[in-house]
FIROZA-47280 format. One record per residue (C-alpha): residue in one letter; x, y negated, z negated. Coordinates in steps of 0.05 Angstrom, whole numbers, plus 5000, padded with zeros to 4 digits. Each point is the difference from the previous one (the first is absolute). Example, Ala and Ser with C-alpha at 12.3 -4.5 7.8 and 13.67 -1.06 7.14 Angstrom:
// residues 2
A524650904844;S502749315013;
END
This chain:
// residues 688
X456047514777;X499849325043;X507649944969;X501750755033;X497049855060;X503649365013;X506450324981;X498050595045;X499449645056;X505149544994;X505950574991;X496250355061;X501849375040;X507349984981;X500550775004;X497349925075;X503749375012;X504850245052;X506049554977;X498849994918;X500250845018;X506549995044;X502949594940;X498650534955;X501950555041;X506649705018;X501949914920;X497050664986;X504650385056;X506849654968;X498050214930;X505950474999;X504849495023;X497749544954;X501050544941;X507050275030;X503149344999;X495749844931;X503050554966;X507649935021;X499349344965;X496150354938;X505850455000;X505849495008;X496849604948;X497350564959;X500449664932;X506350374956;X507149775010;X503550584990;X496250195069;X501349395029;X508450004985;X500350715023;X496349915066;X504249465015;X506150384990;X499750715015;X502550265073;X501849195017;X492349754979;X497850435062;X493650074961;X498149234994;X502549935073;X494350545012;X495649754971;X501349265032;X499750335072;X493350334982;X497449344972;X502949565065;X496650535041;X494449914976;X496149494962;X506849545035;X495250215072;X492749814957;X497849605055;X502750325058;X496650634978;X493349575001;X500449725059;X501050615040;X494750364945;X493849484998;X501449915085;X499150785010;X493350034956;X497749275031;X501350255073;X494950614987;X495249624990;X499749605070;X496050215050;X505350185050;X503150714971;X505650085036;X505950244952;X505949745046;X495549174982;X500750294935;X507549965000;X501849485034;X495149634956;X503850314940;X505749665037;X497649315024;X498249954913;X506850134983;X502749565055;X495349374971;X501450214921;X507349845030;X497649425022;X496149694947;X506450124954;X504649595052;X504049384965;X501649365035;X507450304996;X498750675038;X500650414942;X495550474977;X501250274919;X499650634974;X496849944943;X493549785039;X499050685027;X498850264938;X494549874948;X501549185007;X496650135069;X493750344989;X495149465011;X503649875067;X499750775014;X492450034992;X498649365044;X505750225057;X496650715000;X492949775005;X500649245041;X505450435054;X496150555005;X493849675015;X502349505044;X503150525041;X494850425014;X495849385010;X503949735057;X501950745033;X492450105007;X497649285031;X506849925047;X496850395060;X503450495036;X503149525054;X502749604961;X504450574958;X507250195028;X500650705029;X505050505015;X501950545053;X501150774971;X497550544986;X501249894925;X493749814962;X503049634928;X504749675052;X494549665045;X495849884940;X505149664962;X500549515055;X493149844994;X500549684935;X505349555011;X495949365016;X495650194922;X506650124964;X501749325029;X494849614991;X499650264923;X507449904989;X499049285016;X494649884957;X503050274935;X506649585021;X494749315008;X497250174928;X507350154978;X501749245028;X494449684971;X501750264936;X507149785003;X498049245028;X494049844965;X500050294941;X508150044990;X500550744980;X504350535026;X494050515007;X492750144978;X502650464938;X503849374983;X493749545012;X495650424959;X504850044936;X502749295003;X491949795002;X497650414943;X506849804959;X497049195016;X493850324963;X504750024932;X502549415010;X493549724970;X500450374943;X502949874929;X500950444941;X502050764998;X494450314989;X495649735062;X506450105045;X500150714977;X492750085012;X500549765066;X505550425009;X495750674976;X494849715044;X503149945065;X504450544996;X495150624994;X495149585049;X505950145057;X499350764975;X491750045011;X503349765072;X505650585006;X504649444986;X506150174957;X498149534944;X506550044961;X505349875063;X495149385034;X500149634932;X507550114990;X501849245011;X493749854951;X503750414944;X505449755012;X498349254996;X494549954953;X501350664950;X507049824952;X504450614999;X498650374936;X506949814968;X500549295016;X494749684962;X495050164934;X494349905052;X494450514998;X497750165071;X506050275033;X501850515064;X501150484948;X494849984955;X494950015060;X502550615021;X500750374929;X492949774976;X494949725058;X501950445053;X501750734966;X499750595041;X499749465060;X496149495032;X492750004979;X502950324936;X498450665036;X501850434935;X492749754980;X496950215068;X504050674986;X495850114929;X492849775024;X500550455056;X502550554957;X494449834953;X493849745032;X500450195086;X495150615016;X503850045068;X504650715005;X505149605049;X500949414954;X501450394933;X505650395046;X502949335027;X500249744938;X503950554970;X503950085058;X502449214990;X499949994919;X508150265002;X502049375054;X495349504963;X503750074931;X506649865040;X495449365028;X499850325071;X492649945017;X499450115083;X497750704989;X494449654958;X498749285047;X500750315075;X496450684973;X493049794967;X501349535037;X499949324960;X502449665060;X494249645037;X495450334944;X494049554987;X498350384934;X507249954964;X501649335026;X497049694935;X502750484949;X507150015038;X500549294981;X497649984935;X502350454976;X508049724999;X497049324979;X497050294943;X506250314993;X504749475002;X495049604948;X500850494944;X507250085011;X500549214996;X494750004936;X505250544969;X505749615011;X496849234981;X497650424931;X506650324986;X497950695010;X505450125051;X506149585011;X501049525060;X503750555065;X506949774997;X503550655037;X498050225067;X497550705001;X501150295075;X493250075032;X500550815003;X500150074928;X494250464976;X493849714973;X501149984924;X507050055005;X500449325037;X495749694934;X504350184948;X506649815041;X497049395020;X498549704925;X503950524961;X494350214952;X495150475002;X495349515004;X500749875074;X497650715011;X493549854965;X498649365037;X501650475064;X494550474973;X494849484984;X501549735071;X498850745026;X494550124956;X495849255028;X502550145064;X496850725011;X493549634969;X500549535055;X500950505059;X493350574970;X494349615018;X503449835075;X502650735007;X492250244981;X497449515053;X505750275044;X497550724994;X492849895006;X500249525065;X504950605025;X494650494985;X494949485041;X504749905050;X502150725016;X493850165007;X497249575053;X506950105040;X500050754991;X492050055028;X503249585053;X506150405021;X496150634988;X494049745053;X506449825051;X502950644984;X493950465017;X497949465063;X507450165025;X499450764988;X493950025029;X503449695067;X505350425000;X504249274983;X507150054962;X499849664933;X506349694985;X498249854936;X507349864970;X502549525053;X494049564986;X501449304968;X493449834981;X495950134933;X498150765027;X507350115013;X500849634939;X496050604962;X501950555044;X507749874972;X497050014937;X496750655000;X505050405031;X504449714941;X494950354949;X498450535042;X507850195005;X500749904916;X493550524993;X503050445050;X507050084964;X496249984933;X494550585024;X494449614985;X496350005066;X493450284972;X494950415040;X493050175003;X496450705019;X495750035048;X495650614985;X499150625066;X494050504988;X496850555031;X492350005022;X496850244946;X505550194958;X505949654953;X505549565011;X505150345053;X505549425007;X501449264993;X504249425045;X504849624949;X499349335027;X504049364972;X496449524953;X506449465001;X497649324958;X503849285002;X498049624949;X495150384980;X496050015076;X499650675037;X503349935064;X498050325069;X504550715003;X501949875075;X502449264985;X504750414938;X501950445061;X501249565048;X504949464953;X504250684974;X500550215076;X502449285023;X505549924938;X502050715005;X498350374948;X493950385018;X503350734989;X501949784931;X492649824987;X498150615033;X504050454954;X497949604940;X492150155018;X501850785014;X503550024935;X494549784964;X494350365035;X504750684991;X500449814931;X492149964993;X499250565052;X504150474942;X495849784944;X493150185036;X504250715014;X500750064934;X492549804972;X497350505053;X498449615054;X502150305062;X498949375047;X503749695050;X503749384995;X501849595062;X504049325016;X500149635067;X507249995036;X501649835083;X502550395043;X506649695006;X500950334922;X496550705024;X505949965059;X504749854952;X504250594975;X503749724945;X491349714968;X498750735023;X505950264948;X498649544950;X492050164993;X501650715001;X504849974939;X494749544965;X495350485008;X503650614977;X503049594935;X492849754988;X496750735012;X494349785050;X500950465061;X493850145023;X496649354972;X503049495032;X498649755069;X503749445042;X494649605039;X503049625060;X495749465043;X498850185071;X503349175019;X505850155019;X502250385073;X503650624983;X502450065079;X507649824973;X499550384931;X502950605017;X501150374928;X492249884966;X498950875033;X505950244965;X498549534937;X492950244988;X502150705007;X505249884944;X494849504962;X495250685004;X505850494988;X500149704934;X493749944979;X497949245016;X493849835049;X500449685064;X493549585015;X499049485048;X495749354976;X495249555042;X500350535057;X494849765058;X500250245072;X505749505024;X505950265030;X504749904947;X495350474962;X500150645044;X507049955003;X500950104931;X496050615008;X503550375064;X506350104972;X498949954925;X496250524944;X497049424961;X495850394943;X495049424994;X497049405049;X496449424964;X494349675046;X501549345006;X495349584959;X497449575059;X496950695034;X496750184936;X496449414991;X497150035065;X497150654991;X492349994983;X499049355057;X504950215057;X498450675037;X506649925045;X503050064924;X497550544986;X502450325056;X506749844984;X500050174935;X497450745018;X505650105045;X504949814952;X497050514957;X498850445049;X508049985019;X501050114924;X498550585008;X502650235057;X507449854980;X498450194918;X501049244972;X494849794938;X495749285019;X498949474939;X495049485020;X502349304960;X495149454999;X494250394981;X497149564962;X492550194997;X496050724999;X497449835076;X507049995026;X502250674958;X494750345026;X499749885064;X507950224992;X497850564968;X495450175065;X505849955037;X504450534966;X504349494962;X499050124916;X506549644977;X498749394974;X502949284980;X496749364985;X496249554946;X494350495004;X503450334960;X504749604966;X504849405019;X507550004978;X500350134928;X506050034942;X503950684990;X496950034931;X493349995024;X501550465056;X501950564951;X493249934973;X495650135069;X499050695022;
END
């Protein structure tokens, strides 16, 4: 446990760490860039000749010109992307939210990624804004973005440059010239010192030239190759395109395949150590396939399995994420080492013969094995490779799960206790546009939460409704929603599907179900009410109003099923809920009114509208036996009841003092733990 805790808290540190997270985020937003451009070389390359001849040829090679536009467009703009990407997530996280800093700090990035890529000529290549200039792109983003806020926040007011007119982005723009000028010059005085003390053209240069030194000190193939493996998926733990930054590495150090009888070349690398992509993800693939407990990584892996035997592996790296990952950083690693070993033992004991054809890098896993060494034996040293590798990855992807488990835990008591403080206060949540761990988990649960809804598998619990002294008369289906196996607090579910827009579609998914269970009670003989919560922005909305009706009639529960709307919200603009309860009562559904206390909101609902039931709000009833002013209350709720023909259910009652003194009071509809908490639909068609 001392192990998990460690690893707990160290992946809650770089979870919370504002710049590891913008990092993340950035890569994570471009994932379909990444795969668009990915895939148009998959497809150019795709590994059968006939294809190849015949896209080349057909309407003038417009196809392959395609494809090169899509690939230029994309993964040709890596770093560019980034920039812009890691700077909008980084910006968020400053103290000063002002969207129009956000952009021009998005800008002021772009402008010193420029900069940092400047040559003592002038010139600026091409290539480096794509994958050559990640590294640069990460440290631009961040450093820029920083430094700019930084200085905008201590340069007083005074001291800023100011514009007449009435337009505000045009006055404000002027007051960040002297930051954008100040930050300019410092990426140009790092770009200088570069060029005249350490005699490179820019930092991506000074990075790869130093780590290419590192080789230099090396002799024979097999610890250049190592080093190689190494280095090259320790840049992707980073978000650094391994592959592309040691390009003038493999090019130095690894022989082409068909120039020499040497073992360890670019070629064999790719066919053997790294299959299905850095890491050898193929092996990540079948251990989380295998051996994760986790819902969302089982899907991600099957969603990636297709790219990953075409060695495209982003879905898999940016997705988990492996990037910045404390917990796959060893088994990402050894994984290709132990990779590359066996391969190299195959090929020293004759199993396989030395690679002497280069096999292009998109050729499936397998595939690429047999046209590598041309025998079938090349797929069996793949498989053993696969089959060590997924060994390799179990134990991590176990320790994965369970420090997820511990970890989503202690965050989700800690976003629910913010969510119900905020509630309480009347506070907006924002839960989505925060960059920390709780937004962090709140991204993460509405990702579920949206997979359960489209699946139906939202399940609910029954919260039993009985008379005074007689049977069961109704229940409340109420959502019992699990991530990773922890309950989470129903308004915190509400509130995430409200925010990322898909609250109706949960909605409709609980009504389905509790219609569903609402006709199988109708058919055992148990003529009981079922109700779900909606708001009154649904009940005033005609087309919810259309679709609950036909749900109803298709399901057979008119005259069972009630619609139970909180008394929140002010209905002064909702000018449809009369006509809409008329039509929800027209056709056999209830109208009842939840939480209703004396507030204003709450005898508005009752002027204009024929609710059929009104809930006491739970806070009233547990006041009831101490607090005499209470009381009072509570008897002229009933009181008015009766007067305008609506039925009263008391929730909270939660002991036989409170009943009865509701009881006194004229009230004899009951809900609460007294006489049974939320319970499964099974065991609710057992109660009477």
């Amino acid at each position: 446990m001392d192990v998990y805790a460690k690893l707990l808290k160290l992946t809650y540190k770089i979870e919370n760490n504002s710049i590891i997270a913008s990092i993340r985020r950035g890569f994570i937003l471009l994932i379909p860039i990444f795969l668009i451009g990915a895939f148009s070389v998959l497809i150019k390359n795709f590994p059968i000749p006939e294809f190849q001849n015949w896209t080349a040829v057909w309407a003038g090679g417009i196809i392959t010109e395609l494809l090169d536009f899509l690939f230029d467009a994309t993964v040709g703009f890596m770093s560019v992307y980034l920039v812009m990407s890691i700077s909008y997530y980084y910006s968020g996280t400053m103290k000063i939210k002002d969207y129009f800093l956000k952009v021009i700090a998005m800008v002021i990035s772009m402008a010193c990624f420029m900069i940092l890529f400047r040559g003592p000529d002038g010139t600026i290549e091409f290539a480096n804004f794509g994958s050559i200039g990640v590294f640069t792109a990460i440290f631009a983003a961040v450093a820029a973005t920083k430094l700019f806020y930084y200085l905008y926040s201590v340069i007083s007011e005074g001291f800023r440059f100011h514009a007449r007119g009435s337009d505000l982005d045009y006055r404000n723009s002027f007051s960040t010239i002297i930051p954008l000028f100040l930050c300019m010059i410092a990426f140009i005085v790092l770009n200088l010192f570069i060029n005249k003390v350490f005699h490179q053209d820019n930092l991506n240069e000074l990075i790869t030239n130093s780590i290419v030194r590192v080789f230099n000190h090396l002799s024979g193939e097999l610890p250049v190759g190592a080093l190689y493996i190494f280095v090259l998926n320790l840049l992707w733990v980073f978000g650094i395109h391994g592959g592309n930054a040691m390009d003038t590495v493999a090019q130095a150090y690894l022989v082409p395949a068909d120039a020499s009888a040497a073992i360890i070349s670019k070629s064999f690398l790719d066919n053997f150590s790294l299959i299905g992509g850095c890491g050898t993800s193929i092996c990540l693939v079948f251990a989380l396939l295998l051996f994760t407990k986790g819902k969302g990584n089982r899907q991600l892996a099957c969603s990636a399995a297709p790219a990953i035997f075409f060695n495209i592996n982003e879905i898999l790296v940016y997705g988990l994420p492996v990037v910045l990952n404390p917990v796959m950083v060893i088994p990402f690693i050894l994984t290709p080492l132990c990779a590359l070993f066996i391969a190299y033992g195959a090929t020293v004991l004759g199993i396989i013969p030395v690679v002497m054809k280069t096999v292009t890098w998109t050729t499936p896993v397998f595939f690429s094995g047999y046209l590598a060494t041309g025998t079938i034996n090349g797929v069996l040293v793949q498989l053993m490779i696969i089959a060590v590798g997924t060994v390799i990855y179990a134990p991590f992807v176990k320790i994965s799960d369970q420090i997820r488990r511990n970890q989503a835990k202690v965050i989700l008591d800690e976003l629910t206790d913010e969510v119900k403080a905020k509630l309480q206060n009347g506070e907006p949540l924002d839960l989505l546009d925060r960059h920390d761990s709780l937004g962090v988990l709140a991204k993460n649960l509405v990702a579920q939460l949206r997979i359960d809804v489209e699946e139906e598998k939202v399940p609910l619990g029954y919260q039993p409704q009985y008379y005074y002294g007689k049977g069961m008369a109704g229940a409340e289906a109420l959502m019992r929603w699990k991530y990773m196996d922890q309950n989470v607090y129903p308004p915190l579910v509400v509130a995430l599907a409200q925010e990322d827009g898909f609250y109706d579609r949960l909605t409709w998914c609980i009504m389905k179900k509790a219609m569903e269970d609402c006709s199988t009670l109708i058919q055992d003989g148990k003529a009981i009410n079922i109700s779900v919560n909606v708001t009154a922005e649904q009940l005033n909305d005609i087309h919810f109003i259309d679709m609950t009706i036909k749900m109803a009639a298709d399901a057979g529960v008119q005259g069972y099923f009630c619609l139970e709307v909180t008394e929140e919200t002010s209905i002064d603009s909702m000018m449809t809920i009369t006509a809409n309860i008329s039509r929800l009562k027209k056709n056999g559904i209830i109208a009842a009114v939840d939480d209703f206390s004396m507030g204003k909101t709450s005898l508005k609902y009752l002027k204009d509208n024929s609710f059929d039931i009104v809930k006491l709000d739970g806070e009233l009833v547990r006041q009831i036996t101490e607090n005499e002013r209470i009381r009072g209350i509570i008897a002229s709720i009933i009181n008015l009841g009766q007067k305008l023909d609506f039925e009263i259910i008391a929730e909270f009652v939660e002991n036989e003092k409170i009943r009865d003194q509701l009881h006194l009071l004229g009230c004899d509809l009951y809900q609460g733990y007294l006489y049974s908490p939320a319970v499964p639909f099974e065991q609710l068609r057992k109660m009477q």
